[in-house]
Structure formats: C-alpha cells, structure tokens
C-alpha positions, -999 to +999 in steps of 0.1 A: -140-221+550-146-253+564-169-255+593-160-278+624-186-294+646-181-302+682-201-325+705-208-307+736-209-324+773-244-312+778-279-301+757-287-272+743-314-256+768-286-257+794-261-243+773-286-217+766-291-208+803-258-206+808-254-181+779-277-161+794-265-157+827-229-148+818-250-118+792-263-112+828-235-110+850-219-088+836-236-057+850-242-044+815-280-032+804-294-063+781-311-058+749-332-085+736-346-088+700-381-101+700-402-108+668-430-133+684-416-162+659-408-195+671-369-188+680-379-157+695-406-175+716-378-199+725-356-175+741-381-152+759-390-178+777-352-191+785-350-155+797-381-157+817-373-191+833-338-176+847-361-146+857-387-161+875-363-186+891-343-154+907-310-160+887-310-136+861-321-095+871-353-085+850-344-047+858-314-050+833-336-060+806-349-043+776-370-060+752-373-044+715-395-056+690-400-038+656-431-037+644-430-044+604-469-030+600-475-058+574-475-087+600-505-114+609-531-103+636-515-136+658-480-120+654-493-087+669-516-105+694-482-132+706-461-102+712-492-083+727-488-113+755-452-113+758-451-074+763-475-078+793-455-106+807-421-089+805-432-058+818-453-075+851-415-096+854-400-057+857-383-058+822-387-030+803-405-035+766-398-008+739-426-015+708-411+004+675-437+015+650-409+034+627-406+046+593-378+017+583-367+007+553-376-029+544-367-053+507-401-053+482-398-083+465-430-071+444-416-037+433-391-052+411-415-041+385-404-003+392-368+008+400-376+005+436-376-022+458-382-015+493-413-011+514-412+017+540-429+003+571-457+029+585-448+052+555-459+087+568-475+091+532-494+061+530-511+062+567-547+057+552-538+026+532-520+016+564-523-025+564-530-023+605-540+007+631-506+016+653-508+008+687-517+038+709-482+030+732-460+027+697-427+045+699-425+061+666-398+084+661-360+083+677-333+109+675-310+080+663-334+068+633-327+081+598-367+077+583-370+062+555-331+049+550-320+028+579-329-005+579-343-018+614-308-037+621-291-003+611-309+015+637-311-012+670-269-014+662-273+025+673-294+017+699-275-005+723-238+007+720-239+005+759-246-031+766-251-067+751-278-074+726-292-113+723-310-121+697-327-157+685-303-163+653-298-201+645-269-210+626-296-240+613-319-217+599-296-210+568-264-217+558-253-181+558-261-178+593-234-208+599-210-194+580-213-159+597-216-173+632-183-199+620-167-166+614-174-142+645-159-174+664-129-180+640-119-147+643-117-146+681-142-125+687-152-118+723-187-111+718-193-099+680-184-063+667-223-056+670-221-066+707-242-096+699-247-129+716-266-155+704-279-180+732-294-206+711-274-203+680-269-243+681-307-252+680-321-271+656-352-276+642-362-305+663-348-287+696-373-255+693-403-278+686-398-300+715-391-271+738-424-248+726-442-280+732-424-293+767-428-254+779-465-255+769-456-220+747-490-213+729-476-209+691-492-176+666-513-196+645-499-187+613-476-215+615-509-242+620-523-223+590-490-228+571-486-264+578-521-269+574-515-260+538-485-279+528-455-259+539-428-282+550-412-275+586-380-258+570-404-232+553-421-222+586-405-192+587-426-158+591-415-124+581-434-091+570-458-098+537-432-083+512-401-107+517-400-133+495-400-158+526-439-148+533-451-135+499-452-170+486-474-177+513-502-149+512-528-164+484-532-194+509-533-173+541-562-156+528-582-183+536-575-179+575-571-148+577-606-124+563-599-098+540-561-102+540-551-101+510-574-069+500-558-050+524-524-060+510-532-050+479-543-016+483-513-009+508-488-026+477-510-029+447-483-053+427-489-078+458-518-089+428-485-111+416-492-133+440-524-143+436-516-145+395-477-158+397-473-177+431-471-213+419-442-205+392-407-195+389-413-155+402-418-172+441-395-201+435-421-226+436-418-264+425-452-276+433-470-302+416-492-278+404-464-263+387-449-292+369-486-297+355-487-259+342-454-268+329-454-302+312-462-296+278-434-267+278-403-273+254-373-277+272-353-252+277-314-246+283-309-228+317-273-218+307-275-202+279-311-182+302-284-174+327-258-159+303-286-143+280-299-124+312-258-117+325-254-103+286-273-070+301-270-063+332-279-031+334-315-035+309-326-071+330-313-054+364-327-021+368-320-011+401-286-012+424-300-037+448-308-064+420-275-056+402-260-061+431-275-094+434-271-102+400-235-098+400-229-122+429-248-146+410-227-136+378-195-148+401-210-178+412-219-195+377-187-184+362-170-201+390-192-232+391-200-235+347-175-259+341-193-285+363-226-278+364-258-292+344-290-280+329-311-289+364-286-272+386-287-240+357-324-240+363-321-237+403-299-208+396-319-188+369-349-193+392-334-184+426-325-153+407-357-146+392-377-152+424-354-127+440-332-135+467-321-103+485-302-118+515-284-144+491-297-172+512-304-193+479-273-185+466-249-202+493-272-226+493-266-238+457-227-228+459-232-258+487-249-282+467-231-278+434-193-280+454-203-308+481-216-332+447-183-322+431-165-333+457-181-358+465-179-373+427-142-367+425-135-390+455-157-417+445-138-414+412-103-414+434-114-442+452-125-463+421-090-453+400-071-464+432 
C-alpha cells in the first residue's frame, strides 16, 4: 500500500501536546506505556510538561512499565526516577514484575524459543533481585503464555492507552500506523494513541537534549562502541536487537555477562558468534574472518534451507517465520542477485521474530526495481 506524507502547519512537540490533551479531555482513565528508553523518556516528559503546566489532570494517569528482569542497571535506575516523579505529580505508577512470555533468540538451539521473564523456577539464577513494591501476579495474566502486550490489551479496556511507537523506528511500524489511519479508525482497535508517532530520529535527540532529560547510559556505552544512531535501540538481553550488543556491554557493565549466562547458558553464542552471520553482523571484523572464504551462492542457500522446512525449522515460531520468508523470495527470485540473496539468508539465520528485516528487504529489493524500470522507461522514450 503506498504511504502518503503530509506537511503539517506546525512541529512535532506541539502536535504532540495537542495529542495529549484531547487523550485527556476526554474524561477517560489514561494508560501510559513506559520502558525508560529514549521515546519513552520523550513522552513522559510531554506528559509531565502539560502536567506541571495545569493543562492535563495527573489523577487520570496510570503509568505501566513491565519489567523484562534481563534489563541494564541504568534502565531500572531511569525508571526508578521517573516512578518517583510521576507519583509526587499524583499519577499513579504500576511496576509489573510478571511471569511473561518473551522471544529467545539463543534457544533456537532447542525447540524452544522464548524466555520467561522472572520464571518462578529459575528465581535463584534470577539476572536482578525484584523490587520489594513489584506487582507480580494479576487475575487477568495467563503466566507463562501471554506476552506483556497480550496482557496490558486486558488491562485497559476502560480508557485510552499512549504509548511511545514511532512509525520511524521501522518500516512495519509505518505500515501499521498507515493502516489504523487508512482504515478510519477513531483511535485503534487496542484503544491506542500514539502522540509522537511522527518523530524522527533527529526530533527525540534534540528534545532529550533541549529538555535537559539525563539519558540511561547504555546508549553512551553503545555509541561509545560503534553502534550507529539507528541501532540505539534497547530491549531485554534475549532479543536479537540487544544480544548483539552484550559482549561489548560487558565492558561497562561488571559481571554482566556472567550473570547472563548462568540465567540463559547458550547466551555463550555471543561471546563465540557475535561478529558473524548468527547476529546479523557486517563488521569489518567480519569481512576479515571472511575473506579468504569461497564464494558462495545465496540462492541456491535459501532454497537448500526452504527444501526442509520442517528439519532446518524446528519449532512453530521459526517455521512461521520461515515461511514468510519462503513467500517473499519466491515473489522477489526473478529479480534479485547474489548480494540481495545473502541479506536474506542472513536476516533469516540471525533470527528476525517481529519480521522487521524482512519488510525491510521487501522495500529495498521493490523500490530498486522500480526505480530501474523507470530509468529504463525513461531511456527507451
């Protein structure tokens, strides 16, 4: 579906602001998603500004924020601040420690890929305490299956929920967002609103910076180490977003890393396979490792591992994934090479569980095709 773009007759904090006061006016209660990133940090303090400033009522407000156990120590410590501050602004602020069901990209070695967050079993190999003021069971939460965005949909079926989403972090956010509004949806069928959906990267920086908003230090560490400002993204240790990330973190963060391990004892992959293929990496570490290596042909990888699904995709979620990546190259073999064949075969090795990598490349391969055949047009005309 093609996307349309429309210039606005003012910025985007103000558009914010006035997202958030029609959330307010309505009378409903307000749920607001809270993580401590840097889009999260953007709109808790859009929603403090309109508090402090008397246009928005704090007593409406309930802040959630899911605690994934396997976070950074600044993560915990940035929401530690923003719970205080909410609750002295006379917001309410509801901290989930729950036994949630979250995608392992390390267990793809077993037939299981998911990490249960403050697994009842696992409580002495527990990667942080819990806090003491932790809510950690609910009557609505099925332990164990429900994902946290299955059980905060159950949560807040009597008001709105806002949440930090921007349709620039990924171009499946764009397309979903292009949708809720293409099919004239009032709010979402979630009750959702997004207040700074039309952020970009460039907009949160200069805001965290103009608002004087101290940042977790994870994403100093990160840049500090070479990750470019599109990959300073933070997420619990086992998604593939922060797993390529850990062997470096280490170095900031003491005994990290051991106490990953003996919570998820394959998180050793990282430390063994993080520059290569398994995290997606194309370093120039990599291409060293990999020099003297015979070319290979990615297609006939691709269609080797689609030959058997079921023996190189042992589990329903990776099937699953496989399968859309099945669709994709048989819709896209005809005019595709061996490069684009390798970004495929990789983002499917490395895991991509949200299928972020795959729209991705859908986007690339299609905009170049298109773009060829009208140059083409243009030169036969």
């Amino acid at each position: 579906m093609a996307i349309r773009r429309c210039r606005a007759g003012i910025n985007v904090l103000e558009a914010a602001r006035i997202r958030v006061r029609n959330v307010f006016s309505n009378g409903l209660p307000v749920y607001m998603s809270f993580s401590g990133g840097k889009d999260s940090l953007c709109l808790a303090q859009v929603v403090m500004g309109l508090i402090q400033a008397g246009e928005i009522d704090p007593s409406q407000l309930t802040v959630h924020f899911i605690d994934e156990e396997a976070i950074f120590p600044c993560i915990e410590e940035t929401v530690q601040e923003w719970r205080r501050k909410f609750m002295l602004a006379g917001a309410r602020f509801h901290w989930f420690c729950l036994e949630v069901k979250h995608y392992n990209c390390f267990n793809q070695l077993y037939n299981d890929e998911t990490f249960i967050c403050w697994d009842r079993y696992k409580e002495d190999v527990w990667i942080r305490k819990m806090p003491s003021f932790a809510i950690n069971t609910h009557p609505l939460l099925k332990p164990r299956t429900d994902t946290y965005q299955d059980f905060l949909t159950k949560l807040c079926p009597d008001g709105i929920c806002i949440t930090g989403v921007r349709a620039a972090e990924s171009l499946q956010r764009l397309q979903n967002i292009s949708r809720m509004g293409y099919a004239g949806s009032r709010i979402t069928s979630r009750y959702q609103v997004f207040p700074i959906y039309d952020w970009k990267d460039n907009d949160v920086w200069l805001y965290l910076m103009s608002e004087n908003i101290r940042l977790p230090g994870i994403y100093m560490s990160m840049w500090q180490t070479g990750s470019t400002r599109k990959q300073l993204r933070v997420s619990q240790f086992f998604s593939i977003d922060t797993a390529r990330n850990l062997v470096k973190m280490d170095e900031y963060y003491s005994g990290l890393m051991e106490r990953i391990t003996r919570r998820e004892p394959n998180a050793y992959l990282a430390a063994l396979y993080w520059d290569s293929s398994m995290f997606g990496r194309s370093t120039y570490a990599r291409k060293e490792n990999e020099k003297d290596m015979p070319a290979r042909d990615y297609k006939a990888a691709l269609m080797g591992l689609f030959s058997d699904m079921d023996r190189n995709f042992p589990t329903e979620h990776s099937r699953y994934i496989a399968g859309r990546y099945r669709k994709f190259f048989i819709q896209v073999s005809s005019i595709v090479d061996n490069n684009d064949c390798k970004k495929i075969y990789e983002g499917l090795v490395s895991g991509d569980p949200k299928l972020r990598t795959c729209r991705s490349l859908y986007q690339r391969v299609y905009t170049r095709y298109i773009n060829r055949a009208k140059k083409e047009r243009g030169q036969d005309g």
